[in-house]
Backbone bond lengths (Angstrom), bond angles and torsions (degrees), N, CA, C in turn:
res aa  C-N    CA-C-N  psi(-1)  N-CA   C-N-CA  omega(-1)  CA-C   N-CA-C  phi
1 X - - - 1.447 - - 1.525 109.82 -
2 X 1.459 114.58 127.81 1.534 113.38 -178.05 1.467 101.73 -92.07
3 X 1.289 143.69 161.69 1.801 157.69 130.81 1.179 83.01 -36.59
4 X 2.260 74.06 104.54 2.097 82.24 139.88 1.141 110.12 -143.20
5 X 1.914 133.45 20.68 1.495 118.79 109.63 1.082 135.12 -99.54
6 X 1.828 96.38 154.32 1.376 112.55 150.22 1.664 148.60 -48.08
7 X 0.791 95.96 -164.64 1.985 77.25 -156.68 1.991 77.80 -105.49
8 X 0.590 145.81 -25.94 1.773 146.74 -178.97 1.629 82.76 -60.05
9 X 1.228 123.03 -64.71 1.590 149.20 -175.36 1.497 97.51 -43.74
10 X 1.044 112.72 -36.21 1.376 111.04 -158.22 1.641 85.98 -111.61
11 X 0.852 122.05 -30.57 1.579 107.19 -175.53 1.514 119.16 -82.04
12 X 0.941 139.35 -15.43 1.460 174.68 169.97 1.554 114.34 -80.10
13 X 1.762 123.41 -27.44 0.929 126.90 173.55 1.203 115.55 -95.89
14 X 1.750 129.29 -12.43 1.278 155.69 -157.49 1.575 99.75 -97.56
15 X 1.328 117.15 -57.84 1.526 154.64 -173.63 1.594 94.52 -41.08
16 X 1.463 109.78 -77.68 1.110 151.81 159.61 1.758 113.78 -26.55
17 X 1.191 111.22 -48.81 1.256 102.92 -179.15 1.816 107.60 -122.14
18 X 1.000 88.80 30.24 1.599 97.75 157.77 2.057 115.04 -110.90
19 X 1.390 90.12 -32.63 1.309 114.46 167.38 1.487 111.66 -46.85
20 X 1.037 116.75 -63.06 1.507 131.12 -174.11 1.366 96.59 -81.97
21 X 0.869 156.82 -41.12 1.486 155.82 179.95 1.410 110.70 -60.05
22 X 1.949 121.69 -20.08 1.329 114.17 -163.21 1.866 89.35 -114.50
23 X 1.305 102.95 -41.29 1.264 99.33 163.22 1.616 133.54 -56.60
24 X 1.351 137.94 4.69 1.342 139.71 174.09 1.334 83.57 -113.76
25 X 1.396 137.15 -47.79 1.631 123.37 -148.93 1.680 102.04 -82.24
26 X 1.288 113.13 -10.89 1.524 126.01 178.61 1.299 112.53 -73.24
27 X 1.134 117.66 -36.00 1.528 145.61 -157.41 1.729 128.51 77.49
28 X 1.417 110.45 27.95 1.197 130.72 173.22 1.710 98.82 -59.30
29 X 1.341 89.14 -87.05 1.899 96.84 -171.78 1.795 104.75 -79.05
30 X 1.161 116.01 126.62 1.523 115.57 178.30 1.302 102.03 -152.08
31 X 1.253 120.34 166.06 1.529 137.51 -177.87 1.882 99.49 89.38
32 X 0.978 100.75 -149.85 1.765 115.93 -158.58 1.808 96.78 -94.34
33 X 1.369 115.65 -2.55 1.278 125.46 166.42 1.657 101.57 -76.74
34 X 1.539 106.81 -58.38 1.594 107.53 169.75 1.172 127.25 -29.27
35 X 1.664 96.85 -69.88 1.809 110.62 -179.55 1.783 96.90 -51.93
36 X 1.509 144.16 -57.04 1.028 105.78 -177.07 1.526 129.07 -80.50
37 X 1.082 121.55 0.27 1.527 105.49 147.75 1.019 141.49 -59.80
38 X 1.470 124.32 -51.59 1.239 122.00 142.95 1.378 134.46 -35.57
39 X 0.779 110.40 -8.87 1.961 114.96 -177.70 1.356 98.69 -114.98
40 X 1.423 124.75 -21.37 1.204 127.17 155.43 2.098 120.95 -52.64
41 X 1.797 82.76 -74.79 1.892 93.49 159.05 1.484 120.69 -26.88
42 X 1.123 107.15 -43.63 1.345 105.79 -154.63 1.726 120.74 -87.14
43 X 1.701 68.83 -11.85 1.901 84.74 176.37 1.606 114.62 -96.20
44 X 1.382 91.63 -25.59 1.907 102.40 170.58 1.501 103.91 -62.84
45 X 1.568 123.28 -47.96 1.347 145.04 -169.92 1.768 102.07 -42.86
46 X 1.311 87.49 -64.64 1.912 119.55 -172.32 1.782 110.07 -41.86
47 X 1.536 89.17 -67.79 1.492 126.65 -176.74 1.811 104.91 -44.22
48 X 1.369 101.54 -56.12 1.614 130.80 172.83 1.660 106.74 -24.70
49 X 1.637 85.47 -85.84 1.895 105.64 -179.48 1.441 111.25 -62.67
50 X 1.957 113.75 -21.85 1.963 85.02 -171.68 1.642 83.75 -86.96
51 X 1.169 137.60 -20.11 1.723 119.47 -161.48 1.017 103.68 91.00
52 X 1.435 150.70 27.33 1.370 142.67 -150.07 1.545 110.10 -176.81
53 X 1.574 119.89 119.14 1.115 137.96 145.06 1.267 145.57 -87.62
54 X 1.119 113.03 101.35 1.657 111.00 -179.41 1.698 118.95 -61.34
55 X 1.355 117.93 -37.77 1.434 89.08 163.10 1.630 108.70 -86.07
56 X 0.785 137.33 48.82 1.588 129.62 159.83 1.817 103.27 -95.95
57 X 1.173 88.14 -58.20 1.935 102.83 177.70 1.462 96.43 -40.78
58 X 1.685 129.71 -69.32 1.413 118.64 -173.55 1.604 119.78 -54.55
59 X 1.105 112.12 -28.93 1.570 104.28 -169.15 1.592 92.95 -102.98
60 X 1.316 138.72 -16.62 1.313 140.52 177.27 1.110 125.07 74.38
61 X 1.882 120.54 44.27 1.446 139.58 174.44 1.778 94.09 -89.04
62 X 1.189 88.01 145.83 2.013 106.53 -179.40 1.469 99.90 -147.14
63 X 1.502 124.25 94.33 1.438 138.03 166.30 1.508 103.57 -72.05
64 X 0.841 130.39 -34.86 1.569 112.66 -166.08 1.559 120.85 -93.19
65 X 1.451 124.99 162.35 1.297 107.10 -160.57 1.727 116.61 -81.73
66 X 1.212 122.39 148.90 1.186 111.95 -162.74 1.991 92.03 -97.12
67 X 1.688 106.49 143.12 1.351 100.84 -170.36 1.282 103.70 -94.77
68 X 1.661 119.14 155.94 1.531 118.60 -156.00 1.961 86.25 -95.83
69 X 1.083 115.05 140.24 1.634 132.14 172.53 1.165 116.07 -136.02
């Protein structure tokens, strides 16, 4: 798998799923709306640390900078 976000990409997806992570444990978002946020988070979380989106590859978005060689 090559990086195909950027770290803005990646910082924003982090942001984002910490967000939702404080909001269910607060008791803002709860019920089966919760559980899918969290399963949402967790994929922003995932996505975050490998550098890599699988729907980016299908639709063919590339956030990160490509290095000149």
């Amino acid at each position: 798998m090559k990086k195909n976000m950027g770290s803005a990409d990646q910082g924003i997806r982090l942001l984002l799923a910490a967000t939702l992570v404080v909001l269910y444990f607060s008791g803002v978002i709860s019920g089966t709306f919760g559980m899918i946020t969290l399963v949402i988070a967790a994929v922003f979380m995932v996505t975050t640390l490998v550098g890599y989106c699988p729907m980016y590859s299908l639709i063919g978005v590339k956030t990160c900078k490509v290095k000149e060689g």
